[in-house]
N, C-alpha and C positions, 0 to 999 in steps of 0.2 A: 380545462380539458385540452387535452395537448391534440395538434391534427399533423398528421403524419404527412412528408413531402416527399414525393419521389423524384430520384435525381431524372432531368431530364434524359431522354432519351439520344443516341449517338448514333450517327448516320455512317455507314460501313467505310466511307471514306474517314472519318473523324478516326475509327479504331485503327485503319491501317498505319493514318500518321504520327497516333500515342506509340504503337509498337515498333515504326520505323524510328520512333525518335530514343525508343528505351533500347532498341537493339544496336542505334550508333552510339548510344553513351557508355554501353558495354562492351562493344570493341573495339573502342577506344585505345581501352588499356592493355590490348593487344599486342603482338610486334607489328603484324600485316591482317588484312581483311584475309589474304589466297592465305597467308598462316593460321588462319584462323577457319577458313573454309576446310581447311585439308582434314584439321584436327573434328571438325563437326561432320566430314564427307557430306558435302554442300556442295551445290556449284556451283563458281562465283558466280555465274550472273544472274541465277536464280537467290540468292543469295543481297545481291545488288537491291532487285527488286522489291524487296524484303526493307531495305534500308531506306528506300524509297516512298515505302508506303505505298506500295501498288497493289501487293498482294498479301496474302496471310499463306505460314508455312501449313503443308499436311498433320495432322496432329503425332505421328512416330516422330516428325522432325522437329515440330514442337518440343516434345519429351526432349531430343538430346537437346535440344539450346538450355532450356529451364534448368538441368541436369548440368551441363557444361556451365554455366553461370550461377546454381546455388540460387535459382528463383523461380517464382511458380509459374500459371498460368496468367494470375492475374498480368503480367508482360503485354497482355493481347488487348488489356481494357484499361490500366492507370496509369501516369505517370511514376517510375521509378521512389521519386523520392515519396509520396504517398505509401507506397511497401515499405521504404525503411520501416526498420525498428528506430525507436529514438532510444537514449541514452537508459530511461528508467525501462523500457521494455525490452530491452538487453540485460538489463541486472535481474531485471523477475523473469526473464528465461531461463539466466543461469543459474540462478536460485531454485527455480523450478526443478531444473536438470539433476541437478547436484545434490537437493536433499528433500525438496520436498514429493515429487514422484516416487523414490526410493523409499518413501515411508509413510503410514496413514496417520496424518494428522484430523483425520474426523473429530469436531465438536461432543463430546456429550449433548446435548442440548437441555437436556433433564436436567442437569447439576449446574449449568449454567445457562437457565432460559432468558430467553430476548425479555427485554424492559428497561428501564429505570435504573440506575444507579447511583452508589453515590462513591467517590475514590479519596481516601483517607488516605495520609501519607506524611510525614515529620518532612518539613518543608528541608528542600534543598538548598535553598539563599541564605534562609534563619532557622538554624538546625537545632535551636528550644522551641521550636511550635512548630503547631501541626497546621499542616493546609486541607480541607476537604473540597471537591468539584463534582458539579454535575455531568453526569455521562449515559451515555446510551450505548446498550450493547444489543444486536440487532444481525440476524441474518439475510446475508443476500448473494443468492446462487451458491448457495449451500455452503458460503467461507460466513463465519462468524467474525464481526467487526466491532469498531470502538470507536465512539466518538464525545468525544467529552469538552466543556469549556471552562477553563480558568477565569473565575472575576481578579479585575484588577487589585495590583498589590497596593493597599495603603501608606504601607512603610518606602515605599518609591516616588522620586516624583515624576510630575507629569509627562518630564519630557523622558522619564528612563523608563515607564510603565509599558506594558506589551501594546503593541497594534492590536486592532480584532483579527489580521489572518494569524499573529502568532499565539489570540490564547484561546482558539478552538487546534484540538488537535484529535488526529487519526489513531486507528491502529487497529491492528490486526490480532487474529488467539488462535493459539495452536494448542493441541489439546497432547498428553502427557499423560503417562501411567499414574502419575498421582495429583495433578494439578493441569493448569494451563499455564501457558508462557504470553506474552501479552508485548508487541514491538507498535510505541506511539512514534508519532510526529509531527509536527504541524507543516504549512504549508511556505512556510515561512525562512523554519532556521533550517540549518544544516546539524541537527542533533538528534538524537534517538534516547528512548525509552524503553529499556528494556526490561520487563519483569517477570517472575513466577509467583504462579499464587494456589495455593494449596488448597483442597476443598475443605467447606464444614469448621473453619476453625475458630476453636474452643467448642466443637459439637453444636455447630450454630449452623444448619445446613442454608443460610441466607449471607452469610459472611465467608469471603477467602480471602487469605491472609500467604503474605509473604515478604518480597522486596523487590525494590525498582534500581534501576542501573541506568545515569546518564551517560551519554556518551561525549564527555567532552575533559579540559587537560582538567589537575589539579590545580586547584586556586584556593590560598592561606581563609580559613573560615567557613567556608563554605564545603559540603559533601557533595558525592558523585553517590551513594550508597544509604537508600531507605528505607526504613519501615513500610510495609503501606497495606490496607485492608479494601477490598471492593465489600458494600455492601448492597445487596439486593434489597428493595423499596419495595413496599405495598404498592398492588394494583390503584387505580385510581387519583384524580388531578388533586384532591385534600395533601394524600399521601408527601407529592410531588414539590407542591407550594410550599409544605413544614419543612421539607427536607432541604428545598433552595435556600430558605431564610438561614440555616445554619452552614452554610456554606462559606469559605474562604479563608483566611488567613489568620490563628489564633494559639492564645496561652495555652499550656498541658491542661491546667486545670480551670480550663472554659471548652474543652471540649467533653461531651456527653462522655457519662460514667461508664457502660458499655463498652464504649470505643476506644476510652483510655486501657482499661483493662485485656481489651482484647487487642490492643497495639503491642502490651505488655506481655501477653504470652507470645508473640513473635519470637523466635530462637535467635540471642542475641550474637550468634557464630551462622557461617553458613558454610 
């Protein structure tokens, strides 16, 4: 049971000196304070005060500093670097901005409901066998997610086999006029996973079928470009257990007849 902590509370003297401290690090990169007053119609020595941590501005003169510096109110309660955005939340703004606002990527959730799965795929390392993993697909605050784990590779040894941060990995679904699009990662590498997967395929409304795309250079032997099937599990832990034990790294014809076949109607162009 988790119990909730509230930050302590800050005494009016505490907030004046986070804001005089965030309002001198911002005009800093000024030319002058009076160049810097002129342009906000301020006056310096109310303005002084200000840097001092004596007083808090009227909230209209609030608005222009926030406004002239590209930052909000919080100024009056956190440390500057606390607002930063960090690096990855800078790339999902602009990802935000750029494509996914401009367009509804809403889940079906019917054609692809939360549970259990299993991710079928012609392995990329050893591209005559197939790999299967366990995965979970799962909403939360209404984005549809992915999380899945790779058991270790046999055919590797110990010291080249994945860590445990690099063989759980993430990933996200964006939904698509005829399929969904599916971008993994782990926590680990600097690679990506990107796939589409068609619904219903071979008229199997429990299987989608399509292809996976690493993100990384060519290298003699190995592919960047897969086959791969998600298939949707029976409800229930029986289900869950049969499905683990057939799980990981194996021959064409050691993997279920089913799944061979329906690998096989995959379209071998794309």
């Amino acid at each position: 049971m988790s119990v909730s902590r509230k930050r302590a509370s800050s005494t009016p003297a505490d907030l004046r000196s986070v804001f005089g401290t965030n309002l001198r690090r911002l005009a800093a990169a000024e030319e002058s304070v009076t160049a810097l007053c002129a342009k906000l119609g301020i006056n310096r020595t109310q303005f002084n005060r200000y840097l001092a941590g004596e007083t808090f501005p009227r909230p209209d003169v609030l608005d222009r500093i926030c406004r002239y510096f590209d930052v909000d109110a919080r100024i009056l309660l956190e440390p500057l670097e606390v607002q930063r955005p960090g690096p990855a939340e800078m790339i999902a703004g602009v990802a935000a901005d750029l494509v996914l606002s401009k367009n509804d990527f809403g889940i079906d959730h019917e054609r692809l409901p939360d549970g259990l799965y299993r991710f079928w795929r012609n392995s990329f390392n050893f591209p005559d066998k197939v790999i299967s993993d366990m995965c979970r697909v799962y909403t939360q605050d209404g984005v549809k997610l992915f999380k899945g784990y790779e058991l270790p590779n046999p055919m590797l040894s110990q010291a080249a086999r994945q860590t445990p941060a690099e063989s759980v990995y993430y990933g996200v679904f964006l939904q698509h006029d005829d399929g969904v699009s599916l971008y993994c990662a782990t926590h680990a590498a600097r690679m990506m996973s990107i796939g589409f997967f068609e619904y219903s395929l071979g008229g199997r409304p429990d299987f989608l079928g399509g292809i996976s795309f690493l993100t990384r250079r060519r290298l003699i032997g190995m592919r960047r470009l897969s086959f791969s099937i998600l298939e949707r599990l029976p409800p229930g832990l029986p289900a869950g257990i049969a499905a683990a034990r057939e799980c990981g790294l194996r021959d064409m014809d050691k993997v279920p007849v089913k799944i061979r076949d329906l690998l096989a109607t995959v379209p071998a162009s794309i």
